[in-house]
N, C-alpha and C positions, 0 to 999 in steps of 0.2 A: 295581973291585969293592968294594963295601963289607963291613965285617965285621957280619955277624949272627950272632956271638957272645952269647947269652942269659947273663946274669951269672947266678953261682952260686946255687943252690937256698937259701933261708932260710928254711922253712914258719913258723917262730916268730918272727920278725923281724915286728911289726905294720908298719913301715915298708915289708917290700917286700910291702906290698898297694896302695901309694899307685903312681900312676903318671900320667906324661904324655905319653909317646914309646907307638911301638906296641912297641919292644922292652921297656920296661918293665912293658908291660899283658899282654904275650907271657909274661914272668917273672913278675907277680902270677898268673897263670892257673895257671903251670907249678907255683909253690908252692900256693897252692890245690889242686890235684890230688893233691902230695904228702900236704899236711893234713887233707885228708879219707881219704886212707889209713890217717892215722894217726887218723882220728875212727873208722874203719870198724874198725881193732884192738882198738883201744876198747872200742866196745860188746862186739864178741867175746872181751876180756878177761875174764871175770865168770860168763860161761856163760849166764846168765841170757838172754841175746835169741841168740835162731839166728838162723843165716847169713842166710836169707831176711830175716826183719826189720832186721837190722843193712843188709843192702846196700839194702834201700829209706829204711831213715831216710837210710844215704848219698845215694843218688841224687835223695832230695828235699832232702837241704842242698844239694847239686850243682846240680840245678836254681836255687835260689835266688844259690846266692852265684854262678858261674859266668855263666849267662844274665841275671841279672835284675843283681844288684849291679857286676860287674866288667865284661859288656856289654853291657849297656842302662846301666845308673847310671853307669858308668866313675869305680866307688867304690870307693872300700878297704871291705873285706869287716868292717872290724872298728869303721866309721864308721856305728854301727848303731844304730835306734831302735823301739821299737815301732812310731812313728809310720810310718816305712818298712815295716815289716812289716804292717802294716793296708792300707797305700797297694799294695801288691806284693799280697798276695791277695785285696782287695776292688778292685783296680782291673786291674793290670798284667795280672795272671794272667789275670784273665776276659778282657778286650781280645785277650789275646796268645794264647789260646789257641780252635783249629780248637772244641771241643766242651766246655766248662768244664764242670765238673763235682764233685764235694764229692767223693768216693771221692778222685779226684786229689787236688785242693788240699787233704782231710784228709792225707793220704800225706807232701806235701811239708812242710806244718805240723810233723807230728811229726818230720821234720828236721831242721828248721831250730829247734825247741824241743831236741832232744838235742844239736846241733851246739854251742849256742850253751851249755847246761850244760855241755858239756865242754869251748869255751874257758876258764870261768869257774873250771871244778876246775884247767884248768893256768895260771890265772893271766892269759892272754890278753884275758879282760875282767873287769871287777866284775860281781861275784855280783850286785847288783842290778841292772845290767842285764841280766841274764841271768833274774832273775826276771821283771823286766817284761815281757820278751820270750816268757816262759813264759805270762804272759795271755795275750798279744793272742793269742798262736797257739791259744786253746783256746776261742777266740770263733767254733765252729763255724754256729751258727746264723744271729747276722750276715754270715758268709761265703755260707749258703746263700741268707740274702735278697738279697743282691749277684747273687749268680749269677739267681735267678730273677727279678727287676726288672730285671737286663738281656737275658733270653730277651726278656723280655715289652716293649720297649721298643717302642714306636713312632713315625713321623713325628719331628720332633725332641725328642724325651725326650732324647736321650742328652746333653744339657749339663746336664738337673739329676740324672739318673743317674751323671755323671762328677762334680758338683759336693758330690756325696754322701761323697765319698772319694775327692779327688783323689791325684795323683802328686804329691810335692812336687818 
């Protein structure tokens, strides 16, 4: 019998996001999960954002770092660029998703723009990339042309629609 023993929890540890084993991608997940809990106290510390907004900025950082970074990218959550965040909602999302749509990928956006100001306040990343990331996420409009260029695609469009904003 093998041991599947999960090593201990490290939400703050940028290291245990990195992973190559599925036990260790098991544990980037696991801390992930933690860390957004503690992103979710957060907002709710201040008073300022209720519960309902605070759990959806969560579940749209959730979405991103969770399904798109750590299991579609098999990235550390903290190996982060604009450039990937333009490539994830002008590309990945629409692809990935049954009915895309801006309500949503607005939703997720402002997630993944608070998630990422608040590793920046504990230190977890530089403030400026945490600004940058603050653009790209508020590049609503480009996201809406992506969505509707690829409703609209036809016969083989889709290589200069993909070529548009690839996935790196």
């Amino acid at each position: 019998m093998t041991d599947t023993k999960i090593e201990s929890i490290e939400p703050f540890e940028l290291n245990s996001y990195s992973f190559k084993t599925l036990q260790e991608e098991i544990r980037a997940d696991q801390n992930c999960k933690v860390l957004l809990k503690e992103f979710h106290q957060y907002l709710l510390k201040d008073g300022s954002i209720s519960p309902i907004e605070a759990g959806s900025m969560a579940r749209g950082a959730d979405y991103f770092l969770r399904d798109f970074m750590i299991d579609n990218r098999r990235s550390n959550i903290f190996e982060i660029s604009p450039e990937l965040i333009q490539s994830f909602a002008g590309n990945w999302y629409i692809v990935s998703t049954l009915e895309p749509n801006m309500t949503e990928l607005e939703s997720i956006l402002i997630g993944i723009r608070h998630f990422y100001r608040f590793c920046a306040n504990i230190k977890l990343i530089d403030p400026a990339i945490s600004e940058e990331i603050q653009q790209v996420c508020i590049q609503y409009e480009f996201y809406q042309q992506r969505i509707e260029r690829f409703n609209d695609i036809s016969g083989d469009g889709f290589t200069a629609w993909n070529s548009a904003c690839p996935l790196p």
